[in-house]
C-alpha positions as CSV (number, residue, x, y, z in Angstrom):
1,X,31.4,92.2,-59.9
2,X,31.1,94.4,-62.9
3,X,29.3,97.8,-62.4
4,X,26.2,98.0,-64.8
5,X,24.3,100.9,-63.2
6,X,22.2,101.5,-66.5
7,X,22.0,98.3,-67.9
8,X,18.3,96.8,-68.4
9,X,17.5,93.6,-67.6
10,X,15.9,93.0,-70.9
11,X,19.0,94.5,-72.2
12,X,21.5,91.9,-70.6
13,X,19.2,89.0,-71.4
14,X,19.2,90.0,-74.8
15,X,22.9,90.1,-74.6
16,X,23.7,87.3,-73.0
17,X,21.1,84.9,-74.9
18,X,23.6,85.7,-77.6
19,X,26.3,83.5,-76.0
20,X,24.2,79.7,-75.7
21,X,20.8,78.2,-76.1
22,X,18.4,78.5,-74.2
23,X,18.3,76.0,-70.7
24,X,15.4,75.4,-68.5
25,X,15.1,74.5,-64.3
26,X,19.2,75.9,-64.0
27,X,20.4,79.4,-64.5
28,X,23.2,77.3,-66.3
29,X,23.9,73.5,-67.1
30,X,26.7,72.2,-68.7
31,X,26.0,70.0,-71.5
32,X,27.6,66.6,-72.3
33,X,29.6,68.1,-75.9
34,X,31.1,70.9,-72.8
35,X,28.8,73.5,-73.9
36,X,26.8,75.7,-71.8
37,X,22.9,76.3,-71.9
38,X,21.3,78.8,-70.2
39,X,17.9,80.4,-68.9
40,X,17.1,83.6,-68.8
41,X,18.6,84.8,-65.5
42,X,21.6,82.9,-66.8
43,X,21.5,85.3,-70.0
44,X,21.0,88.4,-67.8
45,X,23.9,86.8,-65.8
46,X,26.5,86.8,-68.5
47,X,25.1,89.8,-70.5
48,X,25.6,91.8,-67.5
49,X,29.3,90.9,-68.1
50,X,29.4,88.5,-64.9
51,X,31.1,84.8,-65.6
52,X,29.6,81.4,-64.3
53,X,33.3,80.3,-64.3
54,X,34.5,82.3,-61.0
55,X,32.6,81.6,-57.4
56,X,29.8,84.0,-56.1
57,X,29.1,83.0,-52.5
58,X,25.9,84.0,-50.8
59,X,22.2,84.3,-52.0
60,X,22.4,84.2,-55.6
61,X,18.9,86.7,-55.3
62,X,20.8,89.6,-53.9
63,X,23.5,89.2,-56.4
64,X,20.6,90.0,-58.7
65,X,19.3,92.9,-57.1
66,X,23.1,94.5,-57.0
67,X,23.3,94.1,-61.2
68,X,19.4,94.8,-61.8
69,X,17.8,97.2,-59.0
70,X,14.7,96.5,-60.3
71,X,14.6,93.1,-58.6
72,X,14.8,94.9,-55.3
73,X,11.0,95.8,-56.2
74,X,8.4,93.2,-54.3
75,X,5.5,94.3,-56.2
76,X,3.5,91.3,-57.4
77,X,2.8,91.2,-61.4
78,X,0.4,88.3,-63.2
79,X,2.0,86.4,-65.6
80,X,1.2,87.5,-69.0
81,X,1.4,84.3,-70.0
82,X,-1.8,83.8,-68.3
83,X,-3.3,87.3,-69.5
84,X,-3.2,85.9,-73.1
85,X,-4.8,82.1,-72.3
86,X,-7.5,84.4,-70.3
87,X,-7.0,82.2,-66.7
88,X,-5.1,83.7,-63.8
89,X,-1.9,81.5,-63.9
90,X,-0.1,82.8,-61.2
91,X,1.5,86.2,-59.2
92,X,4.8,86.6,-58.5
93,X,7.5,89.2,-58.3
94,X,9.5,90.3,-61.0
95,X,12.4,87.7,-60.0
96,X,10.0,84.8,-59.3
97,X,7.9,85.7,-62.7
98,X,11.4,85.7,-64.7
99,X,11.7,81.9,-63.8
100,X,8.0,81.4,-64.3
101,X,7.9,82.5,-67.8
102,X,11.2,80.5,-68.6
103,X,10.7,77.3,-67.2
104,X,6.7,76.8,-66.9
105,X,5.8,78.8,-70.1
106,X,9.0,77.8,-72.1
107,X,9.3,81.7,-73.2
108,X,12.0,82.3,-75.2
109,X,14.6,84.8,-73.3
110,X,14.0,87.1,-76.4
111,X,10.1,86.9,-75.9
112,X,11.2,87.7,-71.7
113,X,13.3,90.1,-72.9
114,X,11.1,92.3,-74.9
115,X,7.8,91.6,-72.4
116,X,10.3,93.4,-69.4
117,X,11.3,96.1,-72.0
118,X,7.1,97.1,-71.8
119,X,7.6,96.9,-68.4
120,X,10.4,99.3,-68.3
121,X,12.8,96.7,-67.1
């Protein structure tokens, strides 16, 4: 695994989003033309320098926490998604909101990107 100590998450999606389109209910899925799409973990994934091509065993969460710290945190945000409709959607960690926002809200990883960047993440 590659050491990113002070690498953002924002910063590694942003990165990484750079690579394919956006994907949705995967962290990557291989298209039919061979191509690769991929959410915004998948984009943190990659930007953190990490490859979907070699074999991670174990819980694919703590591999997280080792490249981002900040997913080690269990505090419990709202989804801003929710904040600007004016309804409470729903509270999850950082790790669980990431998904949220990707695959339930259709954020863009750019738009993930830059809401974790006011967070400090």
């Amino acid at each position: 695994m590659v050491e990113t100590p002070t690498l953002l998450l924002s910063e590694a999606i942003r990165e990484g989003a750079k690579l394919h389109p956006q994907g949705f209910g995967r962290m990557c899925i291989e298209l039919p033309d061979g191509t690769r799409s991929t959410c915004a973990y998948g984009a943190a994934f990659e930007g953190a320098g990490e490859s979907f091509d070699r074999d991670y065993p174990g819980d694919t969460r703590k591999l997280f926490e080792s490249l981002f710290p900040a997913l080690k945190n269990r505090r419990f945000l709202q989804c801003p998604a929710s904040k600007e409709r004016g309804n409470a959607c729903v509270i999850l960690d950082l790790y669980g909101l990431m998904f949220h926002l990707n695959d339930s809200h259709r954020w863009k990883r750019l738009r993930i990107a830059d809401w974790l960047s006011e967070q400090g993440y």
